[in-house]
C-alpha positions in Angstrom: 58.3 -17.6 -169.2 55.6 -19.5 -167.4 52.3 -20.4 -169.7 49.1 -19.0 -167.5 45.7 -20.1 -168.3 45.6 -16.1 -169.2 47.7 -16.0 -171.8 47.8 -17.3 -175.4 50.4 -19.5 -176.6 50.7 -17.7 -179.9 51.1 -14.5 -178.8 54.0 -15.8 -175.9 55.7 -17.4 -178.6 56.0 -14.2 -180.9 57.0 -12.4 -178.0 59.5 -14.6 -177.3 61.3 -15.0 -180.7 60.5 -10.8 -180.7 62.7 -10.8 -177.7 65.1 -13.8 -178.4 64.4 -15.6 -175.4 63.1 -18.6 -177.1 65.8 -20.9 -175.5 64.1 -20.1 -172.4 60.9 -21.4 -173.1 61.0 -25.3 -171.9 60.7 -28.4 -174.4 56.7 -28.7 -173.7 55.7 -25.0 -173.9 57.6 -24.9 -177.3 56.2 -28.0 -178.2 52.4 -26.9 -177.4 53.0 -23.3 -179.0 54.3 -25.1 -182.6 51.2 -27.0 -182.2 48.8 -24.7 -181.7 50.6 -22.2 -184.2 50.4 -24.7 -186.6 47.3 -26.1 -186.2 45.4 -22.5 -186.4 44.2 -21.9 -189.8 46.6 -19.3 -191.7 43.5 -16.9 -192.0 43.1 -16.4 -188.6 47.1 -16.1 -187.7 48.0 -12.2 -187.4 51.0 -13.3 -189.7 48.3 -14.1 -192.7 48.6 -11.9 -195.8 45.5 -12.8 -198.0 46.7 -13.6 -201.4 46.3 -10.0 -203.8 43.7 -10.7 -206.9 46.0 -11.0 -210.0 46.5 -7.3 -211.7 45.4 -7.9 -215.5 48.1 -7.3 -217.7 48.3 -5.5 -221.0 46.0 -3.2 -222.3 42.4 -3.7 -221.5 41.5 -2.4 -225.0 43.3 -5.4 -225.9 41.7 -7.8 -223.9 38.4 -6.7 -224.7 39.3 -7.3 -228.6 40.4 -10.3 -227.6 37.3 -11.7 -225.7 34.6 -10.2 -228.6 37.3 -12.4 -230.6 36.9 -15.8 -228.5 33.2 -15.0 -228.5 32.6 -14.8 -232.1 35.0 -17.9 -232.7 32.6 -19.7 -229.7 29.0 -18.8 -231.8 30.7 -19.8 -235.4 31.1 -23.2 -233.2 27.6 -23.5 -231.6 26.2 -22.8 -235.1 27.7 -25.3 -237.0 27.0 -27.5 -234.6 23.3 -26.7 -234.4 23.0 -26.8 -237.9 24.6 -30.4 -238.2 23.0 -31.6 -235.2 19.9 -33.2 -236.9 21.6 -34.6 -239.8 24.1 -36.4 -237.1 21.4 -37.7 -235.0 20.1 -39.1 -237.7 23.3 -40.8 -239.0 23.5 -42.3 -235.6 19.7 -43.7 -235.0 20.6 -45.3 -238.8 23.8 -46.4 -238.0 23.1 -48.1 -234.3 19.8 -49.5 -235.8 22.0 -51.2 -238.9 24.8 -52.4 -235.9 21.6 -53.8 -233.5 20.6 -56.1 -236.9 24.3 -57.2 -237.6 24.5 -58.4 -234.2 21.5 -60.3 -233.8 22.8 -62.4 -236.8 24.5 -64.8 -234.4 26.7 -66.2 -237.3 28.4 -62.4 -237.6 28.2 -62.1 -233.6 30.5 -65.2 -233.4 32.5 -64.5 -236.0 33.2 -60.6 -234.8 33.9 -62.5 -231.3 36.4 -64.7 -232.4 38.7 -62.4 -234.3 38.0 -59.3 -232.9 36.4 -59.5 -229.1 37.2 -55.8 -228.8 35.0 -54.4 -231.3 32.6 -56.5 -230.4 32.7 -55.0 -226.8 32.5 -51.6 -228.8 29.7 -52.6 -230.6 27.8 -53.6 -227.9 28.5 -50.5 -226.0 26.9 -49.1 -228.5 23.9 -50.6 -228.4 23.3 -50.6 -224.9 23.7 -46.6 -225.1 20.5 -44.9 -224.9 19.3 -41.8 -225.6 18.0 -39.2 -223.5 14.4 -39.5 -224.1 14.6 -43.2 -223.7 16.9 -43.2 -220.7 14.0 -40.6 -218.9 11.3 -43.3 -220.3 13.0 -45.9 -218.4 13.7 -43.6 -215.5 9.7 -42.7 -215.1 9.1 -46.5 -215.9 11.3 -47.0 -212.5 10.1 -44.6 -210.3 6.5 -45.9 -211.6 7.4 -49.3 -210.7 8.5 -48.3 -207.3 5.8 -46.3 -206.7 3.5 -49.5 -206.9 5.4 -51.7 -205.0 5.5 -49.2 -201.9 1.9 -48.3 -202.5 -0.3 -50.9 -200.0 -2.3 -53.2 -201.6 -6.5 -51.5 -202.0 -9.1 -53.3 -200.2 
């Protein structure tokens, strides 16, 4: 079988493993149909079978109990957590403002250092966290800043 600019590799190649007569086909015409074969994207082969959407199983009466189950189980969750929201904010502010005094004492900063450098690293993760409304202040601060600086200078 002779490859003309006519025909598609693809196609010769099915036809020849359709007909046996692949030992026919010469090294480099093998070689350049494999290629091409495989370099085509599966969707676009003839041989492509797109994958079938999974088939739900059991009975959909079941699965909708289910779901209205999950759901429920999800709200229970958002509410609690709204309602303790506040409180644990406020635990937190208390708490990282108590930690930010300990560790400007620089007696308990080099102490905390010395036997456990860890925690301190902890701690001052801690502290360097910010919240959102601070981290947008400093972000508007930024953008404010570079602002100026490309502005050019008034006359």
């Amino acid at each position: 079988m002779h490859l003309s600019p006519g025909r598609h590799p693809g196609r010769l190649l099915r036809r020849a493993v359709r007909e046996r007569r692949l030992p026919q086909f010469d090294h480099r015409q093998r070689r350049h149909a494999d290629a091409l074969l495989k370099a085509t994207p599966p969707e676009q082969r003839t041989d492509y079978k797109p994958p079938q959407p999974e088939q739900p199983k059991g009975d959909p009466l079941e699965q909708i109990v289910k779901l209205e189950r999950e759901m429920s189980q999800v709200q229970e969750k958002y509410k609690h957590a709204e309602e303790n929201y506040g409180s644990e904010l406020l635990n937190l502010v208390v708490a990282k403002g108590y930690l930010k005094k300990l560790m400007e004492n620089e007696a308990v900063r080099s102490y905390v250092g010395r036997h456990a450098p860890e925690i301190l690293e902890q701690f001052e993760l801690v502290l360097n966290t910010v919240s959102m409304e601070e981290a947008i202040e400093q972000t508007e601060r930024a953008d404010g800043d570079e602002a100026t600086a490309r502005r050019p200078p008034l006359e």
